[in-house]
N, C-alpha and C positions, 0 to 999 in steps of 0.2 A: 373543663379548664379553659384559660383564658386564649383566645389565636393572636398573631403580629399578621396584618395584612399591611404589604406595602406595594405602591405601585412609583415606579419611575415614566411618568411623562415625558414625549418630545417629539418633534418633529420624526418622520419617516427613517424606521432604521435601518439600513439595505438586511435583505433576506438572509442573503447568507454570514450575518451577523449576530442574529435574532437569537436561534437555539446558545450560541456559544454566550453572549451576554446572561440568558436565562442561568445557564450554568454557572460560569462566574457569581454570580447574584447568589446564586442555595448555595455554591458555597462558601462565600465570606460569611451570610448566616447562620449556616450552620457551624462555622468552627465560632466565630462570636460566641456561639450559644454553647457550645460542649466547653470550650476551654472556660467560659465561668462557671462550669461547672454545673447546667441547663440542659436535660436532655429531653427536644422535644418527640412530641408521638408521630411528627411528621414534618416533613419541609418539603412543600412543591414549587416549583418556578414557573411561568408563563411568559409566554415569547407573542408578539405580535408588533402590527408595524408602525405602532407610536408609542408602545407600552413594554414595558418587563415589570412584572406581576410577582409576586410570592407571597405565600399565608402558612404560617410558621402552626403548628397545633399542637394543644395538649402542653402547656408552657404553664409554670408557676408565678406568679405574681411578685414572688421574691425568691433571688437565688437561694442557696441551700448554705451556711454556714460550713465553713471547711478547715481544716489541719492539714497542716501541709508540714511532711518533718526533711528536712534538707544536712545531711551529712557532711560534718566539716571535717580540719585535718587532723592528725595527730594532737595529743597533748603534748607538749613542748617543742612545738611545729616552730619555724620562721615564724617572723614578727611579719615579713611581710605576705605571707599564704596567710594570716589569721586575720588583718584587715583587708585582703581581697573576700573572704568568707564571709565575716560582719557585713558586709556592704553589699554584697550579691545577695544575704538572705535581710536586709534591710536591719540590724541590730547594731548596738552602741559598743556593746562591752560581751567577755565573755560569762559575763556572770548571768547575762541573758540564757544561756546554751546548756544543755545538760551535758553530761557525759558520760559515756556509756562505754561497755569493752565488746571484744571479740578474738578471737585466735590471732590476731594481730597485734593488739593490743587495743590501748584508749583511747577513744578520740573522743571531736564535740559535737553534738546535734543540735541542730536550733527548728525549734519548736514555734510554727508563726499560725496561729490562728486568726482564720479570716471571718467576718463579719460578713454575709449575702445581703447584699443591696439590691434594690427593686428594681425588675427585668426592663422596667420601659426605663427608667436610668441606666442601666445598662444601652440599652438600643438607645436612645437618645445621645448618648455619648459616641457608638462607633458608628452613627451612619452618614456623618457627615465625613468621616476619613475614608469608609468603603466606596461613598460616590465620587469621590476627589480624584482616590488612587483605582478606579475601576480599570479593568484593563480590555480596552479596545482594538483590533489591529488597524484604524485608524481613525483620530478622535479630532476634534476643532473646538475651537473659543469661538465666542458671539459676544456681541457687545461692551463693558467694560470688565465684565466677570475673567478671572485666571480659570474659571471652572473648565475643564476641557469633558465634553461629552461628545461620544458618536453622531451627536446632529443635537439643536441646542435644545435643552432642557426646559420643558416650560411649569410642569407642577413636580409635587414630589408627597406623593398622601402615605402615611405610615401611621396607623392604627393599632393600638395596644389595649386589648379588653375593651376596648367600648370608648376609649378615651386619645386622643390625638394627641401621637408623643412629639411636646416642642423640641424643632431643632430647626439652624438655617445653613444652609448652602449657597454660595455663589447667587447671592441676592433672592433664592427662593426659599419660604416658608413652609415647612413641613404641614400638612393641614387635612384632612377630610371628603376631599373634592375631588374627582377627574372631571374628564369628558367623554360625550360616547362617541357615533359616526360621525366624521370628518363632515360628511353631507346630509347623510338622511337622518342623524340624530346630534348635531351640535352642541347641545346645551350640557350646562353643568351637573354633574351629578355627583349626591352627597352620600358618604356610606362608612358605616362602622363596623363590620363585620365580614365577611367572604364571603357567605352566602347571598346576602344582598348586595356586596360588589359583584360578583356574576350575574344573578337577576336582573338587576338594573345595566348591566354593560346588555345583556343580550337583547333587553329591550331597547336598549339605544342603537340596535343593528350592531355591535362588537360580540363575538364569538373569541371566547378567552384563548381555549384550548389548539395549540396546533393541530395535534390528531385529529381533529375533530373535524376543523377544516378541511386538511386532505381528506377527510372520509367524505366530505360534504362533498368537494370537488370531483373527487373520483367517481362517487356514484352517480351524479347528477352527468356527468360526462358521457358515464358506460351507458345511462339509459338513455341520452339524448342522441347516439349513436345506433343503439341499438333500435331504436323505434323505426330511422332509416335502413335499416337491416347492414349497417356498419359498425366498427370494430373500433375503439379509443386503441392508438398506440401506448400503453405504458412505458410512462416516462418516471423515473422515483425523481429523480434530481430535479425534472421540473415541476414536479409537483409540491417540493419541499418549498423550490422560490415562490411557486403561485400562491401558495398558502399564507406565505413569508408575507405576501407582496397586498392580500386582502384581507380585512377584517370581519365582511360581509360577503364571501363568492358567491357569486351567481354566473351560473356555466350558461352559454349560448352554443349552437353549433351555426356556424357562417360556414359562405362557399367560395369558391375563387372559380375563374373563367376554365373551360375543362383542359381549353387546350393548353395550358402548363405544364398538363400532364406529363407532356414529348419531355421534360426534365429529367434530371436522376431522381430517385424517392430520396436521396442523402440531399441533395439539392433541396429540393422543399421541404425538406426538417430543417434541416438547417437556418432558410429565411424565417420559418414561421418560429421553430426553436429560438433561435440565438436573437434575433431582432424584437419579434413580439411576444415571445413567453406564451405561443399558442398553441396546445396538444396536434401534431400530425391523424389523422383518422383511417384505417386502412379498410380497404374494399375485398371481403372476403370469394367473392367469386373468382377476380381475378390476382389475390396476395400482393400489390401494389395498392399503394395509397389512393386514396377517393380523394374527389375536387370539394373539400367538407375538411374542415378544422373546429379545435373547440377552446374560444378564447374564455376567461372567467374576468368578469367586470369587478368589480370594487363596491357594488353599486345597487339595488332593484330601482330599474327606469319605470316611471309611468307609462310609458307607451309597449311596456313589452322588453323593448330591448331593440325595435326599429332602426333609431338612428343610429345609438351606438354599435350594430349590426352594419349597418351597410359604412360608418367610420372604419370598424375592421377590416371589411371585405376592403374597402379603396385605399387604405395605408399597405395590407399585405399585397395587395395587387400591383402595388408602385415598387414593394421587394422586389415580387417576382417578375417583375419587367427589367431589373437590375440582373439577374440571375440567369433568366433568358438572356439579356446581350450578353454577359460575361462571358458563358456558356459556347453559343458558338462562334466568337471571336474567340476564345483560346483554341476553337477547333481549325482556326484556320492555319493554325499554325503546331508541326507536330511534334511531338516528345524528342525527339531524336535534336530538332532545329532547338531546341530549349535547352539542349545540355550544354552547348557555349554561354547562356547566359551566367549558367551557375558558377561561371568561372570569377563574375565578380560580385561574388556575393558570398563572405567572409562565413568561414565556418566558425573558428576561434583564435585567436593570437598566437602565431605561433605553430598552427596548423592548416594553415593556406587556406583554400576556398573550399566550399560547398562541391565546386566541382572536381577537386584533387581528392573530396573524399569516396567521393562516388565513384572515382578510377580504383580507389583503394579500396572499394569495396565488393567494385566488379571482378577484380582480377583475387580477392579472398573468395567471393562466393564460386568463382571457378574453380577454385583448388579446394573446396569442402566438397563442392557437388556428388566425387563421386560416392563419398563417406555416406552420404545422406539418398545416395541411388538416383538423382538429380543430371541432367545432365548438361556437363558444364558451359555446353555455349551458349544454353538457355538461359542459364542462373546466370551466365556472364552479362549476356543481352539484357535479362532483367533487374537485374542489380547497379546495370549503368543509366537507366534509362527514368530506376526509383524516384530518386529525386527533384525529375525534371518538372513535375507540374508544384513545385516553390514557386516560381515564377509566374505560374499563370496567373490570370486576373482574378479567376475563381477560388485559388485558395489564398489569395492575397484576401479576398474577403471573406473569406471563410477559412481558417487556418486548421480547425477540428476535421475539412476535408482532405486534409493531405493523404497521399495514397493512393484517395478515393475515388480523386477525380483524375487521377494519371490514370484506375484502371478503366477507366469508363473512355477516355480519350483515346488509348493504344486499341480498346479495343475497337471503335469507329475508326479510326486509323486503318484496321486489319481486315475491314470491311465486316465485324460483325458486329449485333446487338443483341442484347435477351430480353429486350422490352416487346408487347403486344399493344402498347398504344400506338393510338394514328400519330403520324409524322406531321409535324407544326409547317404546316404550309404558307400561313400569313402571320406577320407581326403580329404580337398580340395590339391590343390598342394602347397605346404611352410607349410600345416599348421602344430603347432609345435605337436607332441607325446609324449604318456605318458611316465612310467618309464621303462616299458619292448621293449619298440618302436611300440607299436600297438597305431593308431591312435584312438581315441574314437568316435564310430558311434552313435547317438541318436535312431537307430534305439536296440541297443544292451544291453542298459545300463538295467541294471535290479531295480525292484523297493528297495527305501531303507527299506521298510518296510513290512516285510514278510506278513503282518495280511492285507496289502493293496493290490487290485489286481495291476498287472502290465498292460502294457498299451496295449492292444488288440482292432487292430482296431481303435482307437480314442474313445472308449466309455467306462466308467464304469460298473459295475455290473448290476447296476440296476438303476433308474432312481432318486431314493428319494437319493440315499449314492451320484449320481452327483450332484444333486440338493446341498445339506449339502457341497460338495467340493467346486461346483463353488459359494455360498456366501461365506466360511471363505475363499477362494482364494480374494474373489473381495475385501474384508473387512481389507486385508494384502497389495490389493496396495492400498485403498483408507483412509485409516488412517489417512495419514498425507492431506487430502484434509477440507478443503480448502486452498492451500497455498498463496494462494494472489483474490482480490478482480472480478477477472475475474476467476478464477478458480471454478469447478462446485462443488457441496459440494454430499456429499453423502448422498441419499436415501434408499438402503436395510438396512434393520433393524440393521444388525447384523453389516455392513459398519457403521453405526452412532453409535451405542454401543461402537466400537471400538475407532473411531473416537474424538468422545467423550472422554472417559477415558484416552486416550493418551495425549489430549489437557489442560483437567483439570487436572492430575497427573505431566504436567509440572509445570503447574500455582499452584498447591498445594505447590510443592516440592522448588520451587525458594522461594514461600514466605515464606516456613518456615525457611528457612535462612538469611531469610532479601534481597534478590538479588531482591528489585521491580526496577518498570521502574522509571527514574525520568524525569521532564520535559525535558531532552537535552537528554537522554542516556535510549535505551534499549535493550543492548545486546546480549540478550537472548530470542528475538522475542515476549514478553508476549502480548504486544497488540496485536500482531496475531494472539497469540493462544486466548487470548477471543474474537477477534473477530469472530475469525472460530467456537466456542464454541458457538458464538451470532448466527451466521448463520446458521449453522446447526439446533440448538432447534427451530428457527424460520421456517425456512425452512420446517422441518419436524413434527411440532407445538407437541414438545416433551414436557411432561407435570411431572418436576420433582423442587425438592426444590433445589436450588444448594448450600445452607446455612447447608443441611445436607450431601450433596454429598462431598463437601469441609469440615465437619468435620470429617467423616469417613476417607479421605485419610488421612487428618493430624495424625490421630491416625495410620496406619499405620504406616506413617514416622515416628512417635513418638516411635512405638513399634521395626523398625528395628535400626534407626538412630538416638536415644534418647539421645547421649553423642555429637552428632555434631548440632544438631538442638535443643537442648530442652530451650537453651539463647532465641531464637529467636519466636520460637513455640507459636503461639496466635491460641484462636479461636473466633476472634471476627468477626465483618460484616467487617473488613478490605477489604479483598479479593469483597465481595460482591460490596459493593462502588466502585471498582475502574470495576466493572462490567458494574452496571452504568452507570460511565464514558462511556466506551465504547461504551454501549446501545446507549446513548446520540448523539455522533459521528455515529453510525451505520443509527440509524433512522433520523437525520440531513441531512445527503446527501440522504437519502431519500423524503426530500423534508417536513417532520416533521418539526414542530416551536419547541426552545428549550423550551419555557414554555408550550406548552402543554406536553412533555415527563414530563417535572419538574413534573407536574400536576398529572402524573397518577405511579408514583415510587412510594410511602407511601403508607401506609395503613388508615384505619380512626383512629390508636394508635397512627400513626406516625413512624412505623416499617417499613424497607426498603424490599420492593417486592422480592422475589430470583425466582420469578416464570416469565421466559421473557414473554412467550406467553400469560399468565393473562395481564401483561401490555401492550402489544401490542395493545391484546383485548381493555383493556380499552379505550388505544389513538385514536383505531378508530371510538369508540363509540363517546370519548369525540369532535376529530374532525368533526365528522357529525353533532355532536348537534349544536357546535357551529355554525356551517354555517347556521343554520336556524336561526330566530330573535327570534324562542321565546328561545333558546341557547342565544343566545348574548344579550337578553335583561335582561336574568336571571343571567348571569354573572354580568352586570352592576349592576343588585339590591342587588346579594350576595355579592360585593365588598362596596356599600352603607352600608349595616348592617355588614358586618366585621369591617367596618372603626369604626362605632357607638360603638362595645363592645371592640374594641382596646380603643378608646379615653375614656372610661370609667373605663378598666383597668388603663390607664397608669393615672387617678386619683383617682385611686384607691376605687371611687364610685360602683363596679358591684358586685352586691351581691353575696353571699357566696352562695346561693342555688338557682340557675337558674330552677325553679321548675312551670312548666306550668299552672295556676287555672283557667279552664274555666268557673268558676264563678265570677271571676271578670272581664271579658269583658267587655268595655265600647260603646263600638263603633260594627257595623256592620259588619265591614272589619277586624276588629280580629277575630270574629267568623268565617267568611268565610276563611281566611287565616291559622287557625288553624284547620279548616276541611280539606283543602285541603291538609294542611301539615300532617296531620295523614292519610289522602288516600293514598298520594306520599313514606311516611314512608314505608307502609305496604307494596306496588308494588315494591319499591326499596329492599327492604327487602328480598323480595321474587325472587328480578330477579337478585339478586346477589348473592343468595345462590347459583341458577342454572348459573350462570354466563352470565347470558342474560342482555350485558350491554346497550347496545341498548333499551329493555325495561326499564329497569332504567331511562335513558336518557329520553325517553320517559315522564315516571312516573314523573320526573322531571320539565320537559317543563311546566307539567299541572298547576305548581306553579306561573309559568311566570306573568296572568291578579289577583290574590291575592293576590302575593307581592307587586306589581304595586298599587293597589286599597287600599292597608296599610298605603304604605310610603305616596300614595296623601291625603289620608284623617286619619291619627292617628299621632298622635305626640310622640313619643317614650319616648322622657326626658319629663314625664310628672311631672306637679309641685306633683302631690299624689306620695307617695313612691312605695304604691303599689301596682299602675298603672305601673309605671315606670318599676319597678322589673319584674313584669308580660311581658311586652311588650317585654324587654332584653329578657328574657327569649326563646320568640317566636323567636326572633331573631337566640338564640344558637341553638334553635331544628334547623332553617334553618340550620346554618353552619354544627352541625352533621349528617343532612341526606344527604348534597349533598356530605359527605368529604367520605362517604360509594363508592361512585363513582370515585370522583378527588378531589383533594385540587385545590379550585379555586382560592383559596389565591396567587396562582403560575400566573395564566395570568395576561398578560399584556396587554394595551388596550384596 
């Protein structure tokens, strides 16, 4: 059957726009093509860096004839509901319309049979609206055209069967033509079909497929690495731009000067990452990176790849000469002297500075520590001290280092390192010098802090003062972790203290000003900061109220920021709820059902949980029981007698005092059901004080063959009152001992 191959030409489209445009593109085709009624065998898109590509297959030459029957209103409807109906199904009169009945009665149906028109008419008709209204996150005009494209448009080939479907756009000519390599293959190229648009691109040096590329990149990398007996860093994200960014890769591995080394490894990912899009290479003898990177050209050079080799080595060498001065100029200066800086350097409107939050963050991380077994002058000391490399030059240039370079700074501060490269004794060559013209040696710099040793050796004083530096060092880069759902959360104590309190003194601080998330819009990241807040107490099964952790901070902000926050300023479960929320979502893609989380948030008052790892607890007790039958048959009874003292409320018949007399038993099976439910009482009772919800559960289950042997032989709505009242009653003790557990009122099924 017949294919649509089109390609959209243009100038270079940034990388990380590529796939999302390709997508865009299949699917304005494909729904073009299903809503007339067109279903092809296939639709693929292609992304690269001058082209978005698609070949539509297995298509008919002409759409397919169709009936379409549209349901109008009543007979003897409004005059004006019968010419709204005519005019939406495109008809004059009702004599057009049949009419048909139903259990309702008559009404009209209008009967519109369509005629299938030919598919490249079709496509010739919507592709000049799909390129018009494409949708870019951000696009420009070029010359006199209104055409807005992501970078300007210069051909547009769309092919149908073998034949070039006319249409124009913004002064371009739909027509048969691209072009290949920007350099190694220029010229024009003519093609009617997808097989020979691919052929001819890859001979013109253009490789259509993304995947294909990274696979190129990648492998060509891992063996050009591995021949020197070193290791490619895997990077996804940059491999998705470098791919984005070449039509033809060709990997090279270049070197940089060794002594760089004396660097962080985050430092020279960083220059060679964020600047030049060039893979880091790590040296497996000693698990730090090798003086070897792996750039990918655009290009195959005549000469090898010589020049443009030794072009990479002297542009990244000019980085990291930028990176070394950075480096130790902010060592001359230490963490502690930085935190006055942040005093003017604006957190958000409203909420004073960078550095009023880091007070507010020191003096929470102190009062969580001991929850988290942390100890609090540590978390205090490193929670105040987080923040402070904002300021430095280093992460002014590199902002992806925050954290990172505070831990690496506090700990040359403390006089220790865990690096085994040689200490950078001279300048490199270019690199820039201070004010007197003396280059700055890491071996020389003296400590900023008289009362601290200086750095001898690589070792501390004594091993408890290292011990104390390197957690508030690790706790200063791992603060802001978890940053996203693959990212690892932080385990030492004094790291989740930290952690912690930064996370919740956002989520405090936004809500006292009204800044929450709304369904479309959040800002200000808060769903990630509870959920890193989820993860961590979970993680580390941190056992704290967060109902009073979150009113403690507000009273701070209240007590600095009382004239900008105090409109807004609640202490209510607001904050808690939308925890929740989160909770909800967290444990869901966990594989969690929503009604059993629903199940186990309340209390048996009806008061919302602020304790996560109590409800955790609970959900896995509760999901184990259920999976057993006498769980799931006990649910089915509890949902029978909930139903019974509902329909009795909503007749307002259930007595005012649900008050249990086991002297008026009538039946057998009350008595045994009222034993068993004061057994189950007292075990539940007792394994929820210790939090043993599992026995509970347990305790629970035993109710399963007495509930069962009540409802088959006792009649609840008995005609005596007070029988009746009696029975209810036994009913409520059920609902209140299992609500001690979960509200079962919440499942479903």
């Amino acid at each position: 059957m017949p294919e649509l191959l089109i390609e959209l030409f243009s100038e270079e489209i940034p990388a990380r726009m590529q796939l999302r445009g390709a997508a865009t593109l299949e699917r304005a085709i494909n729904k073009t093509l299903l809503d007339a009624g067109v279903t092809p065998e296939g639709v693929k898109a292609f992304a690269g860096a001058r082209r978005l590509s698609l070949v539509a297959t297995g298509l008919p030459t002409r759409q397919p004839d169709r009936r379409e029957e549209k349901k109008g209103p009543r007979v003897g409807a409004p005059d004006k509901a019968v010419e709204g109906f005519l005019k939406s199904a495109g008809l004059s009169s009702l004599d057009q319309c049949e009419r048909r009945e139903d259990k309702k009665g008559e009404f009209y149906v209008a009967v519109i049979d369509q005629k299938g028109s030919d598919t490249a008419a079709l496509i010739a008709g919507v592709m000049p609206d799909i390129i018009a209204k494409f949708s870019w996150p951000k696009s420009m005009r070029w010359g006199d055209s209104d055409l807005r494209w992501v970078r300007p448009l210069h051909r547009v080939l769309c092919v149908f069967d073998g034949e070039v479907i006319d249409f124009k756009i913004g002064g371009l000519v739909a027509s048969d033509k691209t072009e290949g390599h920007r350099f190694m293959a220029p010229g024009e190229i003519q093609t009617r079909s997808f097989d020979d648009y691919a052929t001819k691109l890859r001979a013109a040096s253009v490789i259509l497929d993304t995947e294909e590329r990274k696979e190129i990149i990648a492998s060509d990398a891992a063996t050009l690495c591995q021949a020197q007996g070193l290791e490619l860093l895997e990077d996804a994200g940059l491999l998705s731009e470098v791919a984005g960014l070449s039509e033809w890769p060709t990997a090279m591995i270049c070197a940089f000067d060794e002594k760089f080394l004396a660097l962080p490894d985050e430092v020279l990912t960083a220059s060679m990452r964020g600047h030049q899009k060039y893979f880091s290479v790590r040296d497996p003898k000693t698990g730090g990176l090798a003086n070897r990177f792996v750039c990918v050209a655009n290009i195959e050079a005549p000469d090898g790849g010589e020049a443009m080799r030794e072009g990479y080595e002297r542009v990244l060498t000019a980085r990291l000469c930028d990176a070394w001065y950075l480096y130790h100029q902010d060592r001359k200066v230490s963490l502690q002297a930085r935190i006055a800086e942040l005093d003017k350097v604006t957190f958000f409107e409203g909420l004073g500075s960078v550095g009023d939050k880091a007070k507010r963050v020191a003096a929470l991380a102190k009062e969580i520590a001991p929850a988290v077994g942390a100890n609090p002058d540590m978390a205090e000391r490193a929670a105040g001290l987080a923040k402070a490399d904002l300021v430095t030059g280093m992460v002014k240039e590199f902002p992806e280092l925050q954290g990172v370079m505070g831990r690496y700074y506090y700990l040359a501060e403390s006089g220790l390192t865990q690096e085994t490269r040689p200490i950078l004794r001279d300048a490199p060559d270019g690199a820039p010098q201070d004010e007197v013209g003396n280059s700055s040696k890491p071996d020389t710099i003296k400590s900023p802090h008289p009362e601290e040793p200086s750095r001898s050796e690589g070792v501390a004083k004594d091993g408890k003062q290292a011990l104390t530096s390197q957690q508030i060092a690790d706790a200063i880069r791992d603060h802001y972790k978890p940053a996203g759902q693959d990212d690892a959360v932080p385990a030492a104590p004094v790291s989740v203290a930290v952690a912690l309190a930064d996370k919740i003194d956002t989520l405090t601080a936004f809500w006292a000003i009204d800044k929450k998330p709304t369904g479309s819009s959040d800002p200000f990241a808060l769903r990630r900061a509870a959920l890193g807040v989820i993860s961590i107490t979970l993680h580390n099964k941190v056992r704290q109220n967060l109902f009073h952790v979150f009113l403690s901070n507000f009273k701070r902000l209240e007590s600095v920021h009382l004239d900008s926050i105090g409109a807004h300023l609640t202490h209510d479960s607001n904050l808690v709820e939308f925890f929740h929320d989160r909770l909800k979502v967290y444990l869901r893609e966990r594989g969690s059902r929503h009604d059993h989380v629903d199940a186990v948030l309340e209390g048996p008052g009806g008061d919302l949980h602020d304790d996560l790892v109590l409800i955790v607890a609970k959900l896995t007790a509760l999901e184990a029981f259920l999976k057993t039958d006498d769980g799931a048959n006990l649910a089915v009874a509890y949902k029978r007698a909930v139903n019974i003292l509902k329909a009795e409320e909503k007749k307002g018949a259930l007595p005012d005092a649900l008050i249990v007399d086991a002297g008026r038993f009538a039946e057998p099976q009350e008595k045994s059901f009222f034993a068993a439910l004061c057994d189950a009482e007292a075990k539940v009772e007792k394994a929820v004080a210790s939090e043993d919800f599992e026995a509970a559960m347990t305790a629970l289950a035993g109710l399963r063959a007495p509930v069962d042997h009540f409802f088959d032989k006792v009649t609840v709505n008995a005609d005596d009152e007070g029988l009746r009242a009696n029975r209810l009653a036994l009913l409520a003790r059920l609902r209140a001992a299992t609500a001690e557990v979960a509200d079962f009122s919440r499942l479903e099924g």
